[in-house]
C-alpha positions in Angstrom: -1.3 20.4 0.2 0.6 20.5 -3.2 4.2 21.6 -3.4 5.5 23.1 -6.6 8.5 22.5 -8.1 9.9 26.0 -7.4 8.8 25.6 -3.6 10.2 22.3 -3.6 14.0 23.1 -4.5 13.7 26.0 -2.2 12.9 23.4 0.8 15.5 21.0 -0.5 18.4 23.3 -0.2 17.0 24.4 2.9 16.8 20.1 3.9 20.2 19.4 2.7 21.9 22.4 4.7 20.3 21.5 8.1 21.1 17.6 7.5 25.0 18.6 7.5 24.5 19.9 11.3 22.2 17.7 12.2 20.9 14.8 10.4 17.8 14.2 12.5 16.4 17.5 11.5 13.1 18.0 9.4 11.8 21.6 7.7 8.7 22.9 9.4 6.0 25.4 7.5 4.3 27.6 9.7 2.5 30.8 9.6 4.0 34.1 10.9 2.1 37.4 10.5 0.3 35.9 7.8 3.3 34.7 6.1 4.3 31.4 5.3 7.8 30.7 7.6 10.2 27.7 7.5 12.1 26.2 10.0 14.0 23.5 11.3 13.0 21.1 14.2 13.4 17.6 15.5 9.6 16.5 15.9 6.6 18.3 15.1 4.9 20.6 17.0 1.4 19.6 18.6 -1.2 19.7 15.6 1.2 19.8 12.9 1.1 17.6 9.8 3.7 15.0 8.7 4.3 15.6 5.2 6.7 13.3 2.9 7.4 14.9 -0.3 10.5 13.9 -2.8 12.1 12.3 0.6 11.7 15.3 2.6 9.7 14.9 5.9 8.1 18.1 6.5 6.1 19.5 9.6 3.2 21.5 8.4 1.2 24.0 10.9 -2.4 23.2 10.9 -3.0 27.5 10.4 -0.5 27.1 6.8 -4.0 25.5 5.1 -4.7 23.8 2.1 -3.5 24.7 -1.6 0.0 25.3 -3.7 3.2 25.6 -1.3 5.1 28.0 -4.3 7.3 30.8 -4.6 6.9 34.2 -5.3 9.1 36.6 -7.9 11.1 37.3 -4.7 14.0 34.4 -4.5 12.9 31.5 -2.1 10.2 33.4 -0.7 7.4 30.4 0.3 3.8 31.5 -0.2 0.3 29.4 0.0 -1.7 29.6 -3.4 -5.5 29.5 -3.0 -7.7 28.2 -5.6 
């Protein structure tokens, strides 16, 4: 999986917000009705990925796939690009 840079300040504001409650907490990207959902957790879920990325530890859902984590026109709205 590549992250873009759009997708990846999106998950860093969302990383640096959920440190300030709790500092053990990673981002997870799931799926949700076909639509790519973050969230915050403190382990991954069975089958998910561990992803580092810019010193971010993500959780990926196996169903999220392979591509371009980006963003659409719509502010901080995560989608997965196909080639």
């Amino acid at each position: 999986m590549e992250i873009s840079e759009t997708a990846t300040a999106v998950l860093e504001r969302a990383y640096d917000a959920a440190a300030r409650f709790n500092p053990d907490a990673k981002i997870r990207v799931y799926k949700r009705n076909d639509e790519i959902q973050t969230g915050f957790a403190d382990a991954p879920q069975d089958g998910d990925v561990v992803v580092e990325h810019e010193g971010m530890i993500l959780y990926v859902a196996a169903d999220v796939g392979e591509g371009l984590l980006d963003t659409t026109l719509q502010h901080d709205h995560l989608v997965m690009r196909q080639d």
